[in-house]
C-alpha positions as CSV (number, residue, x, y, z in Angstrom):
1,X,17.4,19.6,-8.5
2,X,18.2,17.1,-11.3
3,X,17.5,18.3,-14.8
4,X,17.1,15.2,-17.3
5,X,15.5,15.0,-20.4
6,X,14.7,18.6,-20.7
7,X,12.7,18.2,-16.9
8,X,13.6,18.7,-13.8
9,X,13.4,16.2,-10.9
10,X,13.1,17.8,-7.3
11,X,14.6,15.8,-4.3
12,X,12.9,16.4,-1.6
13,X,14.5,15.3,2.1
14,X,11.3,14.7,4.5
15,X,11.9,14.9,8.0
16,X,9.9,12.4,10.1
17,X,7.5,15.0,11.6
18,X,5.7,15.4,8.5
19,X,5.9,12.1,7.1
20,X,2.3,11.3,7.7
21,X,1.7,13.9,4.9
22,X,4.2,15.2,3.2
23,X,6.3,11.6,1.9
24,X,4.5,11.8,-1.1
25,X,3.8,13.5,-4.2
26,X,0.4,14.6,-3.6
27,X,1.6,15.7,-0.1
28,X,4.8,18.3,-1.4
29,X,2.5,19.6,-3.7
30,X,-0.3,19.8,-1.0
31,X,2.7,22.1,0.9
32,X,4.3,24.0,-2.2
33,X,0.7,25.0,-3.0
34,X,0.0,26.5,1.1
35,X,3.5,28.2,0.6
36,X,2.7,29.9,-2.6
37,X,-0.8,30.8,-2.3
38,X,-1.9,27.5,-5.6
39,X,-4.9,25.9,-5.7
40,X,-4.0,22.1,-5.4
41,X,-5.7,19.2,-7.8
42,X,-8.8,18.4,-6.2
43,X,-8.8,14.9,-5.0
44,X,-11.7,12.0,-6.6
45,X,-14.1,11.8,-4.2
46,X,-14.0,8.8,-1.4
47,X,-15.0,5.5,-3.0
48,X,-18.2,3.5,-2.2
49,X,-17.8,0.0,-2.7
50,X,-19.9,-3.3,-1.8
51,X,-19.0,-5.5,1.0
52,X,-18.7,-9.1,-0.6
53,X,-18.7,-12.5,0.9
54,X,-16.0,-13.9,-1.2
55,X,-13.5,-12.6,1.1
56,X,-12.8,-13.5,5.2
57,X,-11.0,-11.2,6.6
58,X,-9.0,-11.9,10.4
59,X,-7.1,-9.4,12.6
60,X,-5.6,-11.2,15.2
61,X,-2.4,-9.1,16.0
62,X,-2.6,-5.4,17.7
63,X,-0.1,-4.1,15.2
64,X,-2.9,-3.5,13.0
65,X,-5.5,-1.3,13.5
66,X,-6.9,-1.0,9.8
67,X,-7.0,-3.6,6.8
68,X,-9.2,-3.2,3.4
69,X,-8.6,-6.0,0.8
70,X,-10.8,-5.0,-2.7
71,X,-11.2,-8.3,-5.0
72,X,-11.5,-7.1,-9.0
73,X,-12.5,-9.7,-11.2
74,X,-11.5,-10.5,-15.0
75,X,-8.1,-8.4,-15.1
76,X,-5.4,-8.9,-17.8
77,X,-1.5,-8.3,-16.8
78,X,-0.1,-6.1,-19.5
79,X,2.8,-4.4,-19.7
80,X,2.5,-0.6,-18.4
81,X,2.2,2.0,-20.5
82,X,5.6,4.4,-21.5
83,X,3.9,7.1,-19.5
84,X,4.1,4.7,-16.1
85,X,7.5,3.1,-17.4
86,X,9.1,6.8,-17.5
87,X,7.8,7.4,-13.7
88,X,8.7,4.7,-12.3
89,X,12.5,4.7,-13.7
90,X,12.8,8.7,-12.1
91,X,11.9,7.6,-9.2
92,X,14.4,4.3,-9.3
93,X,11.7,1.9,-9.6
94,X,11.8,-0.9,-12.4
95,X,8.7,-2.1,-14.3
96,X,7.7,-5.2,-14.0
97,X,3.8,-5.1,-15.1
98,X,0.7,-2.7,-15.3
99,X,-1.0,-3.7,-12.0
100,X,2.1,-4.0,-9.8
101,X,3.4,-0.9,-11.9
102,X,0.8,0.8,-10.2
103,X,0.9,0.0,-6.9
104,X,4.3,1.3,-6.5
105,X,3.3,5.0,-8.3
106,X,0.3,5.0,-6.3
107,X,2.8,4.6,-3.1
108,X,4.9,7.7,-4.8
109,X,1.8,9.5,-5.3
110,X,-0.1,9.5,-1.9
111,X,2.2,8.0,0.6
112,X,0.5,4.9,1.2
113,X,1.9,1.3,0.2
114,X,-0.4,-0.6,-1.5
115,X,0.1,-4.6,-2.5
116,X,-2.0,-6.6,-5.1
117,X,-2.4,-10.9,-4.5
118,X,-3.2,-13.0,-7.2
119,X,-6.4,-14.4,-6.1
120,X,-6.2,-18.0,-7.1
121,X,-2.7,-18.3,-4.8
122,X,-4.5,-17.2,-1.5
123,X,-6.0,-20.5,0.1
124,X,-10.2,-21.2,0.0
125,X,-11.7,-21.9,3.3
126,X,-15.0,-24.3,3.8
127,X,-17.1,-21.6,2.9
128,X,-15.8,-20.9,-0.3
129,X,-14.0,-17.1,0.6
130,X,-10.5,-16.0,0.3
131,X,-9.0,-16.7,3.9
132,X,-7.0,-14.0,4.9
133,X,-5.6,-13.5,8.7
134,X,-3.3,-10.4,9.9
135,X,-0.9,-12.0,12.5
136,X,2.0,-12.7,14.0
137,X,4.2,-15.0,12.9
138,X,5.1,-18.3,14.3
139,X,8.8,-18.7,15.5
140,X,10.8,-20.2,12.9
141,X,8.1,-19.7,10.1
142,X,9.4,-19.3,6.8
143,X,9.2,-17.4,4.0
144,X,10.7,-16.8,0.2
145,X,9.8,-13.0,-0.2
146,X,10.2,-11.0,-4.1
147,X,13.5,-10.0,-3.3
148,X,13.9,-14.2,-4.0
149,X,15.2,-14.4,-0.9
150,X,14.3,-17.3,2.2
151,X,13.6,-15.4,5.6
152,X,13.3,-17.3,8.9
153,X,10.4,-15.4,11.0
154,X,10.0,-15.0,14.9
155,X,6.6,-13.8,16.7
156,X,7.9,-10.4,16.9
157,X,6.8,-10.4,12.7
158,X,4.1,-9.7,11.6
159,X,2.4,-11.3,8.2
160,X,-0.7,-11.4,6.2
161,X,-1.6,-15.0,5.6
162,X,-3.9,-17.2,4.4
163,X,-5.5,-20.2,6.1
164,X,-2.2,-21.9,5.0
165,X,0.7,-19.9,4.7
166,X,2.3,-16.7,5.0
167,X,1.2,-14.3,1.9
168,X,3.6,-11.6,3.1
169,X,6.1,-9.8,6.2
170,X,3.5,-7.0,6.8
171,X,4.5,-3.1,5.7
172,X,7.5,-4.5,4.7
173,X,7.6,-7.0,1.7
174,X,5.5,-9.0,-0.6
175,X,5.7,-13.1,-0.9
176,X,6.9,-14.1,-4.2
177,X,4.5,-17.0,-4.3
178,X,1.4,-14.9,-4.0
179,X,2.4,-12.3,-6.3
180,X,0.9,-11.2,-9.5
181,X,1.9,-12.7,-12.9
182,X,1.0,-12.8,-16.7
183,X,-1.2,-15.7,-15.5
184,X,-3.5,-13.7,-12.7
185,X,-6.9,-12.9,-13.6
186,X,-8.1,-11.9,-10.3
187,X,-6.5,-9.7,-7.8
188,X,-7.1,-8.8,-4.4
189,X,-5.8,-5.3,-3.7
190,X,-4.0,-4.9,0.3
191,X,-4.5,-1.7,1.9
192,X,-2.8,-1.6,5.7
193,X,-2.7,0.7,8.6
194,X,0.5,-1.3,10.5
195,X,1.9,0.2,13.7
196,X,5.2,2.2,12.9
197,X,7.5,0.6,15.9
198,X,6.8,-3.1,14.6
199,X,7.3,-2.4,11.2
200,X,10.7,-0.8,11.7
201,X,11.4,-3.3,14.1
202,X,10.9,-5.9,11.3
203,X,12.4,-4.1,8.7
204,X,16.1,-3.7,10.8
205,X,15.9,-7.2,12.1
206,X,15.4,-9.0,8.5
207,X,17.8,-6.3,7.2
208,X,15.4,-5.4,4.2
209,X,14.6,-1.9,3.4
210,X,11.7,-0.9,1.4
211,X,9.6,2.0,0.1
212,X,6.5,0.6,1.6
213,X,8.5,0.4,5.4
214,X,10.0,3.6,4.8
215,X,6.2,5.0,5.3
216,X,4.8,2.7,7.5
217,X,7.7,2.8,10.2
218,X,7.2,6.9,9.9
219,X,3.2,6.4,11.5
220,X,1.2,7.4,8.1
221,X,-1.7,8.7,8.6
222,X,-4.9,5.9,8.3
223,X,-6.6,8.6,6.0
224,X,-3.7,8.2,3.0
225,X,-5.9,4.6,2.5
226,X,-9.2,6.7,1.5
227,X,-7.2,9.0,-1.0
228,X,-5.8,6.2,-2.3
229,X,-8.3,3.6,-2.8
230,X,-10.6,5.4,-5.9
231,X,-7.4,5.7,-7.6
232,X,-6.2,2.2,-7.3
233,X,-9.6,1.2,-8.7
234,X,-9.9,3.8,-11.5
235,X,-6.4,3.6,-12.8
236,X,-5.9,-0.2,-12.7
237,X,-9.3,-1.3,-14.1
238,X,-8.4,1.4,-17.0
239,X,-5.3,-0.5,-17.2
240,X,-5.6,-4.3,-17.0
241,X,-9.3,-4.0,-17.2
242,X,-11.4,-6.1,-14.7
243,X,-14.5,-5.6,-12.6
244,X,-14.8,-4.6,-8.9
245,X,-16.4,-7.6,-6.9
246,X,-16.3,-5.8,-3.7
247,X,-14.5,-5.2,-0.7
248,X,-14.3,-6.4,2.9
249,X,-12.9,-3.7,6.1
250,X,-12.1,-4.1,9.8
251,X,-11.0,-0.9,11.6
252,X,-10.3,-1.7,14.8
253,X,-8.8,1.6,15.8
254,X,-10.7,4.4,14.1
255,X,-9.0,7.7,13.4
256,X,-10.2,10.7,14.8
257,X,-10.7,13.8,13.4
258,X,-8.7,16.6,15.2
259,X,-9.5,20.3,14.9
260,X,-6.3,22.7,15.9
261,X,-7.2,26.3,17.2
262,X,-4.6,28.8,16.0
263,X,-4.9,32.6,17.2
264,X,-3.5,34.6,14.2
265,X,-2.9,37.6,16.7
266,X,-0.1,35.3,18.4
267,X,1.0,34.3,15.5
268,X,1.5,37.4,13.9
């Protein structure tokens, strides 16, 4: 425990068991509230969005069983507000605007990495749609990432693209040509369910180490994405403004629900 400012910041060590749940905010407080007999926050409820047709979407790779991309219309990049500024920084995080501010709390908050494009850098196919295709990447691809830094690819990568290029090296890092700046007015926002071998795999092989890998290579569960996703929408629309447009979903590998019997004679 870390007292600064008069507060006091918990660190928490998770053990990979109960990363799926617990590598979050929402998640210790989910298990300090079962502990202690609390009530937690109730969650908004699941968001119901459109389908558009301004978006194609493309799974071609089996290291990805799950992919939403939401398109919001009309934002503004501001800076983030104090509030967001001071969260960020005690979790080691600098701030760099509202809407990719936001992303990275939201990963803090419910354990799921999020990633926003700017819509006018993601290639247009004949129809008129943003092209987007979940693959693998081609030997020797290339890539200039937002750490600044050039990485050569191999097929045992995987990337979200365009009909073009490579946007980003899936669950691991975002492309620095695709990425969100004072000039974006739309954004698409990137929510992933990535298979946890690959993505380590990825991670150790290009020697980068992330928050968003950290969860991802730990198996998440596909669920974080619908606690997420109505606070995504609420809390950057408040922020940079904009208007939803819709959304587009493939789910190639649905999650189950599971129900565990537990005798409370045996356990007592």
């Amino acid at each position: 425990i870390v007292d600064k400012d008069g507060e006091s910041i918990i660190d928490v060590k998770i053990l990979p068991n109960r990363a799926h749940d617990c590598l979050s905010h929402y998640g210790i407080a989910s298990e300090v509230c079962s502990v202690l007999n609390l009530k937690r926050k109730d969650l908004l409820p699941k968001e119901n969005i459109s389908v558009t047709d301004k978006i194609s979407l493309n799974i071609s790779t089996k290291y990805c069983s799950r992919q939403i991309f939401v398109l919001v219309n009309g934002v503004k990049v501001n800076e983030s507000p104090e509030w967001l500024k001071e969260k960020l920084a005690s979790q080691g995080s600098r701030s760099i605007n509202a809407i990719v501010d936001m992303t990275n709390y939201l990963t803090f908050a419910f354990g799921q990495p999020m990633h926003a494009f700017d819509a006018k850098k993601v290639s247009v196919n004949k129809k008129g749609q943003y092209e987007f295709i979940i693959r693998d990447a081609n030997k020797g691809e290339k890539i200039t990432l937002l750490d600044g830094k050039e990485y050569a690819l191999d097929s045992t990568n995987m990337v979200i693209a365009d009909g073009d290029k490579a946007l980003d090296v899936a669950g691991v890092m975002g492309g620095k040509e695709s990425g969100v700046s004072d000039d974006t007015t739309d954004v698409i926002l990137s929510f992933s369910s990535f298979d946890p071998v690959s993505i380590r795999k990825t991670a150790k092989a290009l020697g980068i180490r992330t928050d968003a890998s950290h969860r991802f290579e730990n198996e998440i569960s596909q669920s974080l994405i619908d606690r997420v996703l109505p606070y995504a929408i609420q809390n950057i629309t408040e922020l940079s403004g904009g208007v939803v447009a819709g959304m587009v979903e493939v789910n190639k590998i649905p999650q189950k629900e599971t129900k565990v019997t537990v005798s409370l004679d045996k356990v007592s």
